[in-house]
Backbone as CSV, one residue per row, in Angstrom:
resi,resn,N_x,N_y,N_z,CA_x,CA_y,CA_z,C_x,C_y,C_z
1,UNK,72.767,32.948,-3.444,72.325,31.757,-4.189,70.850,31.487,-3.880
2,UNK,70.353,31.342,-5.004,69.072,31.376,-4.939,68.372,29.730,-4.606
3,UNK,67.065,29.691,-3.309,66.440,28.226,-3.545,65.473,27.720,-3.798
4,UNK,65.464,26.702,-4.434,64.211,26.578,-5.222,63.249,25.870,-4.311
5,UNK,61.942,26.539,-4.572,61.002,25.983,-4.047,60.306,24.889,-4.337
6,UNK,60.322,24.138,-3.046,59.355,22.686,-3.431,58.228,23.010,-3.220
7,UNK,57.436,22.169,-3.926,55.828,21.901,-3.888,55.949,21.624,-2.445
8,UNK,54.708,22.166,-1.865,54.477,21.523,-0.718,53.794,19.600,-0.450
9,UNK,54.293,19.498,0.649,53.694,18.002,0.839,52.238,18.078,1.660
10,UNK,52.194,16.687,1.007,50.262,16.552,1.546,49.431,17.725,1.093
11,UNK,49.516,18.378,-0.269,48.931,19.552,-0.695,47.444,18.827,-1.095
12,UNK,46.047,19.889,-0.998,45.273,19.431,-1.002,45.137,19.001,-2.526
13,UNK,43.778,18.110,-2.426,43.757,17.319,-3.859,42.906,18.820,-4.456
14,UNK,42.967,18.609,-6.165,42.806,19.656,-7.070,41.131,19.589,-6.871
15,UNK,40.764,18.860,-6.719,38.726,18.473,-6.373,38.250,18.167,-5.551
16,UNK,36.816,18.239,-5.301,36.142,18.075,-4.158,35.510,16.466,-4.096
17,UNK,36.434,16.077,-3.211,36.285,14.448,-3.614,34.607,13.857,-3.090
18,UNK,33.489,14.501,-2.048,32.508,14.049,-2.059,31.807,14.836,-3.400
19,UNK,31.956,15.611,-4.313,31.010,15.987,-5.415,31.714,14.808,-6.521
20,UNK,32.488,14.207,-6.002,33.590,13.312,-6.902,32.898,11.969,-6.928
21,UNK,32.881,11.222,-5.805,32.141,10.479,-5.166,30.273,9.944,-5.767
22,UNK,29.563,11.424,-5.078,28.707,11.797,-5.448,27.819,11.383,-7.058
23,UNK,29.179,11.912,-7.924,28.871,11.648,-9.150,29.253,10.427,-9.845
24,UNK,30.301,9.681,-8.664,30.643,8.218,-9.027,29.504,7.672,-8.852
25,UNK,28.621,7.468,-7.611,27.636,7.226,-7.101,26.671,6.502,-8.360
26,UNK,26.286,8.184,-9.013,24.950,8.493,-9.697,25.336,7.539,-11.434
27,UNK,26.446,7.473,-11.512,27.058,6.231,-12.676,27.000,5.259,-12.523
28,UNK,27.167,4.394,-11.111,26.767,3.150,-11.287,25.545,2.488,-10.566
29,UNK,24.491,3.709,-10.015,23.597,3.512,-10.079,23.021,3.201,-11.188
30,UNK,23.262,4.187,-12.391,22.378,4.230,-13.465,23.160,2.703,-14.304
31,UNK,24.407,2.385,-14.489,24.794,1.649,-15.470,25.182,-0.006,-14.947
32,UNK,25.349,0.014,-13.156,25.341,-0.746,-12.403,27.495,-1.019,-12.638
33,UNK,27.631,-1.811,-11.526,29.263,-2.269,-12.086,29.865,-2.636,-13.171
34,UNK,29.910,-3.483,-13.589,30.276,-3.656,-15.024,30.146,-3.256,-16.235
35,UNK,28.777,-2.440,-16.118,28.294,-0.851,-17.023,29.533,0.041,-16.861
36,UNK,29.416,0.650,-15.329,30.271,1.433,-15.747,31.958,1.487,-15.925
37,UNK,32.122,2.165,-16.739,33.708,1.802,-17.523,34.179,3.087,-16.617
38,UNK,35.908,2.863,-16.775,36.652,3.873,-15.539,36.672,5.009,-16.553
39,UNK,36.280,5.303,-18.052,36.455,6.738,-18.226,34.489,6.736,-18.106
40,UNK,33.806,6.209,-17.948,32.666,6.726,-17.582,32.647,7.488,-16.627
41,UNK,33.289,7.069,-15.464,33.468,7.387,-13.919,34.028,8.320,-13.881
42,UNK,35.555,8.574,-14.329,36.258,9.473,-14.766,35.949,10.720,-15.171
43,UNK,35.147,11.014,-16.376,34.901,11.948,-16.546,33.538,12.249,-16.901
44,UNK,32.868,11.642,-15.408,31.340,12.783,-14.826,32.224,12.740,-13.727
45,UNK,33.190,11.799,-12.954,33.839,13.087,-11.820,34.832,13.768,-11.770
46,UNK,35.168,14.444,-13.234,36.172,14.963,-13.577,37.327,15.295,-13.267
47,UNK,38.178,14.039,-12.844,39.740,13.646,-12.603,40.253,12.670,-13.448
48,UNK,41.241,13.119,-12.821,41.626,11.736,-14.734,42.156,10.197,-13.389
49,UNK,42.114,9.126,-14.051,42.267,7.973,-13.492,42.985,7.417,-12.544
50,UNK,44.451,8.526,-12.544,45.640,9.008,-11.716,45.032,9.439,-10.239
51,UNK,44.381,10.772,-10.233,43.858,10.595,-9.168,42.324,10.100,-8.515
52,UNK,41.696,9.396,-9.565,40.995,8.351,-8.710,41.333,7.014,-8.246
53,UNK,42.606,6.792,-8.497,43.317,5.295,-7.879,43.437,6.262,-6.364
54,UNK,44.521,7.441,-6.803,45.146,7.905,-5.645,44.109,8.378,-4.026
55,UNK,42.497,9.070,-4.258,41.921,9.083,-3.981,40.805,8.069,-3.393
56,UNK,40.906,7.091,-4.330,39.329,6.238,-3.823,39.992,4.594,-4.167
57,UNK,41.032,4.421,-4.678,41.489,3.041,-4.876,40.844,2.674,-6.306
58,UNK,40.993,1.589,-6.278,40.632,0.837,-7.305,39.134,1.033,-7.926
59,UNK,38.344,0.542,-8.978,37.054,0.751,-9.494,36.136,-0.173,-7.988
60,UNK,36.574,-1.306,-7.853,35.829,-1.929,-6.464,35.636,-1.016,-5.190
61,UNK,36.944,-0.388,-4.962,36.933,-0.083,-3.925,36.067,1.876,-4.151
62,UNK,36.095,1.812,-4.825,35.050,3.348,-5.358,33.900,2.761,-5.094
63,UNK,33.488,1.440,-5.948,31.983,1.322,-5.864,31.775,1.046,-4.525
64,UNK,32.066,0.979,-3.482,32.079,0.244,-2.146,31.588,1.734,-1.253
65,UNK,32.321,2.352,-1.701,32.711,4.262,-0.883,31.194,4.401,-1.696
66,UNK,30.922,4.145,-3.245,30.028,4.310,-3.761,28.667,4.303,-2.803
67,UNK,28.235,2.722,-2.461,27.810,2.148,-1.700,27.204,2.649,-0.464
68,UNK,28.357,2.830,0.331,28.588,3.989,1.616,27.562,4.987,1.294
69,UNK,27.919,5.746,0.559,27.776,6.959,0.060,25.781,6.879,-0.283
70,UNK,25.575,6.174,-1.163,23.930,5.469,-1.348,23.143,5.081,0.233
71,UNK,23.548,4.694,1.056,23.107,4.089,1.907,22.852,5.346,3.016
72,UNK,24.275,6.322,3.020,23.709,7.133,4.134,22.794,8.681,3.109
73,UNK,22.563,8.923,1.775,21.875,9.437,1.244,20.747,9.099,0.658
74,UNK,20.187,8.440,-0.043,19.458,8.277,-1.026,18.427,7.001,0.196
75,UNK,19.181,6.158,0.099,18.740,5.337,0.516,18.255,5.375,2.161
76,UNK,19.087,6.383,2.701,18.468,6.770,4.816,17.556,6.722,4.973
77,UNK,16.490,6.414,4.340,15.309,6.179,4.493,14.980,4.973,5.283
78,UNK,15.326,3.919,4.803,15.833,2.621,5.639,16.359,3.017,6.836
79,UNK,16.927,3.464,7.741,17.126,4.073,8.877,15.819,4.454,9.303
80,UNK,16.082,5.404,8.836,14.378,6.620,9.679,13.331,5.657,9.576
81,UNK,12.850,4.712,8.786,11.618,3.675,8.939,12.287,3.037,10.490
82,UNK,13.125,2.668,10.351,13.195,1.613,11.654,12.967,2.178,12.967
83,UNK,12.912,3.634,13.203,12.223,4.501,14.196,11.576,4.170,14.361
84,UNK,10.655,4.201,13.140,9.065,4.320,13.662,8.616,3.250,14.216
85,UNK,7.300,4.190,15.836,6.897,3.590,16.674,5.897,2.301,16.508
86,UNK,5.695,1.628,15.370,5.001,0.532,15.196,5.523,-0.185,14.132
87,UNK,5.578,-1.668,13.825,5.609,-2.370,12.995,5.249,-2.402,11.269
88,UNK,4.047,-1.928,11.645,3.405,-1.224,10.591,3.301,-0.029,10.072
89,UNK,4.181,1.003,10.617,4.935,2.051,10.294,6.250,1.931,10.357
90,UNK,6.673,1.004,10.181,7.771,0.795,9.871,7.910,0.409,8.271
91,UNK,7.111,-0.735,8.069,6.745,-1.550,6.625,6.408,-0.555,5.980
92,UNK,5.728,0.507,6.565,5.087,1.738,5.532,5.924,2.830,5.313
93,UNK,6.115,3.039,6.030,7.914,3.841,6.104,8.888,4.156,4.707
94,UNK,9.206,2.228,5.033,10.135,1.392,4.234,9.746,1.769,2.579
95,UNK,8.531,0.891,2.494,8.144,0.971,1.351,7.737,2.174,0.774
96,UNK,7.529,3.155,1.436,6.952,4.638,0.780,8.519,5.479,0.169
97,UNK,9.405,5.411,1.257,10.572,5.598,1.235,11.047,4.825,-0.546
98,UNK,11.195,3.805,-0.505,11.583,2.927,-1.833,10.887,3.168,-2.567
99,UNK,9.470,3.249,-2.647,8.809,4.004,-4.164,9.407,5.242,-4.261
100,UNK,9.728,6.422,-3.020,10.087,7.671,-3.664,11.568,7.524,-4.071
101,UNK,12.439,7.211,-3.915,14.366,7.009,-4.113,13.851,6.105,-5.307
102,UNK,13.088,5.073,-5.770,13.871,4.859,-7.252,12.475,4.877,-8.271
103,UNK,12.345,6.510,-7.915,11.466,7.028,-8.791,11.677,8.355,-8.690
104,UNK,12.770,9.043,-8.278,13.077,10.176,-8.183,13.100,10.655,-9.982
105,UNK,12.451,11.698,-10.155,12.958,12.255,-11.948,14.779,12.791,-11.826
106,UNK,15.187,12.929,-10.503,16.451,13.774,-10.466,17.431,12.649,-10.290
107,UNK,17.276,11.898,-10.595,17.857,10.682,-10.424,17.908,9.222,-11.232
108,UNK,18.674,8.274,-11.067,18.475,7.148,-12.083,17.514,6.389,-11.604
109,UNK,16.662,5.865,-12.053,15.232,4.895,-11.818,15.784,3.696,-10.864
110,UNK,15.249,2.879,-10.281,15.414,1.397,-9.389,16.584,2.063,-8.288
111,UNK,17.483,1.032,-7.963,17.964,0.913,-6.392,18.932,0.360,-6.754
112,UNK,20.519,1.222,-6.558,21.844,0.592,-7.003,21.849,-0.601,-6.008
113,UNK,21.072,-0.416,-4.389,21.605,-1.353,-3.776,20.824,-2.755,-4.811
114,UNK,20.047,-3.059,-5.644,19.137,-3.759,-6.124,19.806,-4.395,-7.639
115,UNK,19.812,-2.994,-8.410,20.402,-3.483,-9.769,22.048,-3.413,-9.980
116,UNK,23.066,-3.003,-8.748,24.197,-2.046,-9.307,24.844,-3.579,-9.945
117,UNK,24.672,-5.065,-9.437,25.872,-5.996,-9.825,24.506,-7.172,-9.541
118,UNK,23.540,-7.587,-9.816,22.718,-9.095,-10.277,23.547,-10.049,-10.322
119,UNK,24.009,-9.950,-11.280,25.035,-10.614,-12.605,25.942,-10.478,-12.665
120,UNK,27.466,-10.991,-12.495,28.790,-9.828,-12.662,29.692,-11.034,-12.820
121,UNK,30.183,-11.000,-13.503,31.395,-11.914,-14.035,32.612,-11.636,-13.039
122,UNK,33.531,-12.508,-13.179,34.538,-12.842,-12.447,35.654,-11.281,-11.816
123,UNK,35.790,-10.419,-12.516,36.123,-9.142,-12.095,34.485,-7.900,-11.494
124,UNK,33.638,-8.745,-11.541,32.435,-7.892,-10.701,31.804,-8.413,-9.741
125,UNK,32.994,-10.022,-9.286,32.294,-11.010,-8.029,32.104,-10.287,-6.887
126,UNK,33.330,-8.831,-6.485,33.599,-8.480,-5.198,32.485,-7.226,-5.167
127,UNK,32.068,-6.743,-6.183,30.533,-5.839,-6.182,29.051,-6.863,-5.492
128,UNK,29.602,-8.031,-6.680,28.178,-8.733,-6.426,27.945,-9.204,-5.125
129,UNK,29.160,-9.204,-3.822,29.013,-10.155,-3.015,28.807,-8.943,-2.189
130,UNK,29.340,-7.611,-2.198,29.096,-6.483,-1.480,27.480,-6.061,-1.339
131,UNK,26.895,-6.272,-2.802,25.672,-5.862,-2.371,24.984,-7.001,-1.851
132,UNK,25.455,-8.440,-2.175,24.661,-9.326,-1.199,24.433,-9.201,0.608
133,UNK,25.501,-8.258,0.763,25.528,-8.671,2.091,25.010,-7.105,2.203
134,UNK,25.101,-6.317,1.620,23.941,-5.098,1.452,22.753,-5.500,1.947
135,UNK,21.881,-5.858,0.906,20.593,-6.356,0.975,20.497,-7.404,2.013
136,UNK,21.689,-8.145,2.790,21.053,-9.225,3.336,20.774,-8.266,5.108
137,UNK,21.783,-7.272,5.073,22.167,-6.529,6.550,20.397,-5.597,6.225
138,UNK,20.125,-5.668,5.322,19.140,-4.854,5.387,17.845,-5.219,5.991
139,UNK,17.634,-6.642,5.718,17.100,-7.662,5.773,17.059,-8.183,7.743
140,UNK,18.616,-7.878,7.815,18.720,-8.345,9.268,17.980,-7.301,10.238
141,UNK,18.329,-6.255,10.046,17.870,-4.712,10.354,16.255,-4.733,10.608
142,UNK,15.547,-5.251,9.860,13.967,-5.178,9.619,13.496,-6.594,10.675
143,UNK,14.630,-8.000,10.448,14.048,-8.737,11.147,14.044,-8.564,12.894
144,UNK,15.086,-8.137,13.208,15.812,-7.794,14.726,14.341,-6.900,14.767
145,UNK,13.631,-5.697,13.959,13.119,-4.336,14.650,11.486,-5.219,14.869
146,UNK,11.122,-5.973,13.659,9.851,-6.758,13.977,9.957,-8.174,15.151
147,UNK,11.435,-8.456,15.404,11.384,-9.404,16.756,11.442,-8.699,17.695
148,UNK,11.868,-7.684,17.804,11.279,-6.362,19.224,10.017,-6.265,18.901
149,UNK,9.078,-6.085,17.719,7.787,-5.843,17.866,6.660,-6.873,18.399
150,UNK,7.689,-8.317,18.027,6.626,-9.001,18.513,6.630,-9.330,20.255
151,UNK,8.372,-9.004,20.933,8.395,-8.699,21.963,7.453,-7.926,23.384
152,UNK,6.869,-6.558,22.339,6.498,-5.819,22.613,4.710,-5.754,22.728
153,UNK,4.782,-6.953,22.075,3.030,-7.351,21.768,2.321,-6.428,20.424
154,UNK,3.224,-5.744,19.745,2.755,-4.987,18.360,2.753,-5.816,17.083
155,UNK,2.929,-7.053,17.344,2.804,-8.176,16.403,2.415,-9.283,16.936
156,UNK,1.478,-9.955,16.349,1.212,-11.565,17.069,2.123,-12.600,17.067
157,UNK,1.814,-12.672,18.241,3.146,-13.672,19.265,3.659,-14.861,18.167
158,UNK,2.599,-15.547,17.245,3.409,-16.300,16.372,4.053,-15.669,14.773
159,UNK,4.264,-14.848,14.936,5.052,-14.274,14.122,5.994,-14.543,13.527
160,UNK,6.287,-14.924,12.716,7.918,-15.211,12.055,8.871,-13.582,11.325
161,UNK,9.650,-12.805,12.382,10.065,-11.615,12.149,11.104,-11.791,10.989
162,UNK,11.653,-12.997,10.563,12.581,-13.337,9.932,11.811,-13.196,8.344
163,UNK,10.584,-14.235,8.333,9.904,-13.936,7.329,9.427,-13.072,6.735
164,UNK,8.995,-12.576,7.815,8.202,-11.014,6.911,9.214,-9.992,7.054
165,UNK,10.539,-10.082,7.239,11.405,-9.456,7.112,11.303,-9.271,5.067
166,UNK,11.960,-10.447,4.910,12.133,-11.140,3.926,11.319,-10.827,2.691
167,UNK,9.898,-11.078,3.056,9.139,-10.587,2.356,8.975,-9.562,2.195
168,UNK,8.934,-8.167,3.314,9.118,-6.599,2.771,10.132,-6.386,2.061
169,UNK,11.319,-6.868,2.055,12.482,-6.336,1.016,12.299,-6.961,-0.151
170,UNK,11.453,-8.264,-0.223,11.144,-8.634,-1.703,10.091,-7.896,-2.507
171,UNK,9.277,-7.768,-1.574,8.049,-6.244,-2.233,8.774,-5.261,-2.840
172,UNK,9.606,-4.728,-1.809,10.892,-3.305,-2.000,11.669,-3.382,-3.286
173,UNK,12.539,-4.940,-3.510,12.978,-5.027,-4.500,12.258,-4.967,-5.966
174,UNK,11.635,-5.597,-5.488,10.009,-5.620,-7.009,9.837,-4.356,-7.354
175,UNK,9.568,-3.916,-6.259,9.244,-2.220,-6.605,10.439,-1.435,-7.443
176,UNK,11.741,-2.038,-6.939,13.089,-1.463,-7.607,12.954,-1.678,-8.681
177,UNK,12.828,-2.846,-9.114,12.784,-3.827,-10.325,11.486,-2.807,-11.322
178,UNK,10.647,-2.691,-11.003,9.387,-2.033,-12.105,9.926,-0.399,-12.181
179,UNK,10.596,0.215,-10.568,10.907,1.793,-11.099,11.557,1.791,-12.556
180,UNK,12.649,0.885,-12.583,13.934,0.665,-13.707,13.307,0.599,-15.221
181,UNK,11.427,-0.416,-14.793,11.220,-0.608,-16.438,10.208,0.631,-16.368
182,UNK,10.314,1.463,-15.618,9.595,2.678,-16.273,7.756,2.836,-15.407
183,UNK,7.708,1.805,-14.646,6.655,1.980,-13.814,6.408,3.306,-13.549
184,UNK,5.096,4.083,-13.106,5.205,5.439,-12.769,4.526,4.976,-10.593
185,UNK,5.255,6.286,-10.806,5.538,6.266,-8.542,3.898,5.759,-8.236
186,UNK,2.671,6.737,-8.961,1.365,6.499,-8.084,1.426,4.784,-8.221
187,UNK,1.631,3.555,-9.538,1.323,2.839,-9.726,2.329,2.292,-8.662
188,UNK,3.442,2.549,-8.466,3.935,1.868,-7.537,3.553,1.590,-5.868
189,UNK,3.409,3.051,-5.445,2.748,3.273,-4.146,1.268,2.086,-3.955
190,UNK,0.761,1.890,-5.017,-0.469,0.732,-4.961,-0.318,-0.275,-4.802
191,UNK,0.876,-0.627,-5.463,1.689,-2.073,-5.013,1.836,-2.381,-3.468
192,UNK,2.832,-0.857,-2.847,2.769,-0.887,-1.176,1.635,-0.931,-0.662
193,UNK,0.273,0.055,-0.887,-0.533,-0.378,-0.160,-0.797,-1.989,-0.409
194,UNK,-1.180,-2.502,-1.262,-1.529,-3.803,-1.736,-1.313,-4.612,-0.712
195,UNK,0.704,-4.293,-0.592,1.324,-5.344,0.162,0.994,-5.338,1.859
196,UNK,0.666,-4.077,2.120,0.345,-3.364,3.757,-0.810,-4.359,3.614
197,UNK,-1.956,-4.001,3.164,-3.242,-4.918,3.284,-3.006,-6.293,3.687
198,UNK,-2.343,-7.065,3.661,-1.719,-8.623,4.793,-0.995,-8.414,5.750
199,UNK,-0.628,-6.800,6.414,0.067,-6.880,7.195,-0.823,-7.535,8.529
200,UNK,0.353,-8.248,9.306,-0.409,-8.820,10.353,-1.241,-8.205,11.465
201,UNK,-1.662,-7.819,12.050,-3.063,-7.121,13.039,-2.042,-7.121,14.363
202,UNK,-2.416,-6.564,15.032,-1.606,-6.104,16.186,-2.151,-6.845,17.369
């Protein structure tokens, strides 16, 4: 008597879920949350809807992995600035970093962490509040590295690290904001120097 074979369990998934990811990524960068629709998503990461619940959860919980995913690629730049050994290579860092990521030609223009959810109606509250606290940790990140600088005497002692926190990510964002309407990178990079030129004196 013959037995029939079962499928095996826990068999791997049919795709490569970071080229999956990846290309979720690069959709709602370009169309932001509520742009993008689940067969948008669907099929540039070519699985059908079945297994992107089963894989990545819900459309929130994709854009989130999304998120993830932006922050330790595109966006690591923000990291590697906070290395650097001065204040003012840090700000320069930052901002050189953000003119090149949302002005890449291989890529969608501006900064998902910037445009992906502005605006988002009542099923795009849990995007919009994700990237708030995106941009705000980003924010915290820059103020903590310039209150070590002024620690350190690489910034003048009356310094407000909180402020000019604040203010480099609003430069940064601006800059997001003009990649999107088509600004070109040299015109942007002029903006950063612009903004470097008030940096405070050591």
């Amino acid at each position: 008597m013959g037995t029939q074979r079962k499928a095996p369990i826990g068999r791997p998934r049919g795709f490569d879920a970071e080229e999956a990811l990846e290309r979720a990524m690069r959709v709602f960068w370009e169309r932001g949350y509520e742009g993008a629709g689940l067969t948008d998503l669907t099929q540039a990461m070519g699985i059908t809807r079945t297994s992107m619940y089963a894989a990545f959860g819900n459309k929130e919980a994709l854009f989130r992995k999304a998120l993830e995913r932006y922050t330790e690629g595109p966006a690591s730049y923000v990291a590697r600035a906070l290395r650097e050994p001065t204040a003012r290579q840090v700000a320069a860092a930052f901002l050189d970093g953000c003119v090149r990521v949302t002005t890449r030609p291989d890529c969608p223009s501006g900064c998902l962490g910037v445009q992906g959810s502005l605006a988002a109606g009542e099923t795009g509250r849990g995007a919009r509040d994700a990237l708030i606290a995106w941009r705000n940790e980003g924010v915290d990140h820059l103020r903590d590295r310039f209150g070590r600088a002024v620690d350190e005497g690489d910034l003048p002692p009356d310094t407000d690290p909180g402020l000019l926190a604040r203010y480099l990510m609003t430069v940064a964002n601006g800059i997001a904001v003009q990649a999107t309407s088509g600004a070109p990178r040299d015109a942007l990079r002029q903006v950063a120097d612009m903004a470097l030129r008030s940096w405070p004196p050591a």
